[in-house]
N, C-alpha and C positions, 0 to 999 in steps of 0.2 A: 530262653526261647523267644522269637520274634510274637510279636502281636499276631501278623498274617504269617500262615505260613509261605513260603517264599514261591512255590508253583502260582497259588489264590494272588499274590501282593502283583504280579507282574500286568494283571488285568487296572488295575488303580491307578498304577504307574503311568501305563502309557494312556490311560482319562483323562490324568491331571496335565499331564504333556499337551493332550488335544486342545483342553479347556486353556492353559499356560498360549499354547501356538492362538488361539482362536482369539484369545486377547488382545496378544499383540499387533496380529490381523487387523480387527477394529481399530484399537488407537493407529495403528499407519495408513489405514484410511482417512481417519475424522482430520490426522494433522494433512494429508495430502489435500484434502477439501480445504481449508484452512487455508494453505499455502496456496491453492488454486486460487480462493475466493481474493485474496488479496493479492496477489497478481495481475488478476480483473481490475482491483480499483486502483491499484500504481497504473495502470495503463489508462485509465477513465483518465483520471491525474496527469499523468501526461501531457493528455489527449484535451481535456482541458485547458491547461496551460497554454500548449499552442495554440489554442484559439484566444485564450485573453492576451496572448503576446498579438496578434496579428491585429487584433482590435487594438490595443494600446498601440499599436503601431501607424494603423490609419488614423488614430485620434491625434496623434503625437505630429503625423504630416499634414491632418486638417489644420492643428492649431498653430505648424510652423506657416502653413501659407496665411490664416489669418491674421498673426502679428503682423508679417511682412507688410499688409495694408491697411494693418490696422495699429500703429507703435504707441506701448504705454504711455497715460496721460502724463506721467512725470518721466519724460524722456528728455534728457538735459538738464533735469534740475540737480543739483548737487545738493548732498544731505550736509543740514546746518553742521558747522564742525567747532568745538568747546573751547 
């Protein structure tokens, strides 16, 4: 003979199911929050990026037009050779 009888056990059953569905509910929120929150900051990152590319990129054509009038002190000298 069952512990419950089997009319009584059908009520527990479909509890444990709610409580079981209500779980996995939660955990696929918290991982969707998750996967949002970090999507935000791949894209900050990004978005970042392209901005230190566009600065490294004006630094890079500041500093070419500065050579240009401005050429290393040792420009033509050739290094001692052994």
């Amino acid at each position: 003979m069952p512990a419950l009888p089997l009319d009584e056990a059908g009520k527990y059953v479909a509890a444990a199911y709610l409580v079981f569905l209500t779980l996995i509910f939660v955990y696929v929120a918290i991982i969707g929050a998750k996967v949002s929150r970090i999507a935000r900051e791949v894209d900050e990152l990004l978005e970042l990026e392209d901005r230190e590319g566009e600065v490294d990129g004006r630094r890079a054509s500041a500093h070419q037009g500065r050579d240009a009038q401005h050429p290393p002190q040792n420009a033509g000298l050739e290094a001692p050779r052994s």
